[in-house]
N, C-alpha and C positions, 0 to 999 in steps of 0.2 A: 344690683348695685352693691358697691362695696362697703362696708365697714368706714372706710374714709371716708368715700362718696356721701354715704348717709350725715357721716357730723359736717361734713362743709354747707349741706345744703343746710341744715340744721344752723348754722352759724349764720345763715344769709336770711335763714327768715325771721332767725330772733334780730334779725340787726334794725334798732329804733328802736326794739320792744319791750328791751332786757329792765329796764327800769318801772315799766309798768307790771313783769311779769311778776317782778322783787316785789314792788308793792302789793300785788295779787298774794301771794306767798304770803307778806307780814298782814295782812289784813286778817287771816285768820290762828295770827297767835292769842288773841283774847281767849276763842274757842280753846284755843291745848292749854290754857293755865286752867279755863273753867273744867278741863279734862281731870287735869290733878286731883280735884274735891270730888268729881265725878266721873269715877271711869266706861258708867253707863254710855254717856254720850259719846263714848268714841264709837260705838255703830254708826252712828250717824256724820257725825264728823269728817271722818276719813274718808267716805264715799260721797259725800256732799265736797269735799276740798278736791277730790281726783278729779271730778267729772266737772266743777271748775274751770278748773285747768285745761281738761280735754278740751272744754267747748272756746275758750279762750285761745288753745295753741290752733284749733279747727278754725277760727275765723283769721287766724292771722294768715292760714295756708291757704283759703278760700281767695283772699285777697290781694296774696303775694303774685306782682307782677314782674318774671325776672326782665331784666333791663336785653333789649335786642341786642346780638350782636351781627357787628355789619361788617363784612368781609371784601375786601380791599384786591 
């Protein structure tokens, strides 16, 4: 796959999701301001926010059905 290839399909499966990703994202700015007072917690933080993410963008691929196409 190409370089393109990868962000179009990338664009098709955040499509619907792009607002709940943002809100996934803002959910953990409380965590980076409590960062500031304590930069301890960013061990934790960071690897708890990425794998978030992974397991979130994982179920949106698990269940992306692309739409058939029907040839004429």
């Amino acid at each position: 796959m190409s370089s393109g290839d990868i962000l179009r399909l990338s664009v098709k499966l955040l499509n619907g999701y792009k607002m709940d990703l943002f809100v996934l994202q803002l959910s953990f700015m409380g965590w980076h301001i409590l960062v500031l007072f304590t930069f301890v917690l960013l061990v934790w933080i960071i690897p708890y926010k990425e794998m978030t993410t992974v397991k979130y963008l994982t179920d949106i691929k698990e269940n992306y059905k692309p739409k058939e196409v029907t040839y004429i």
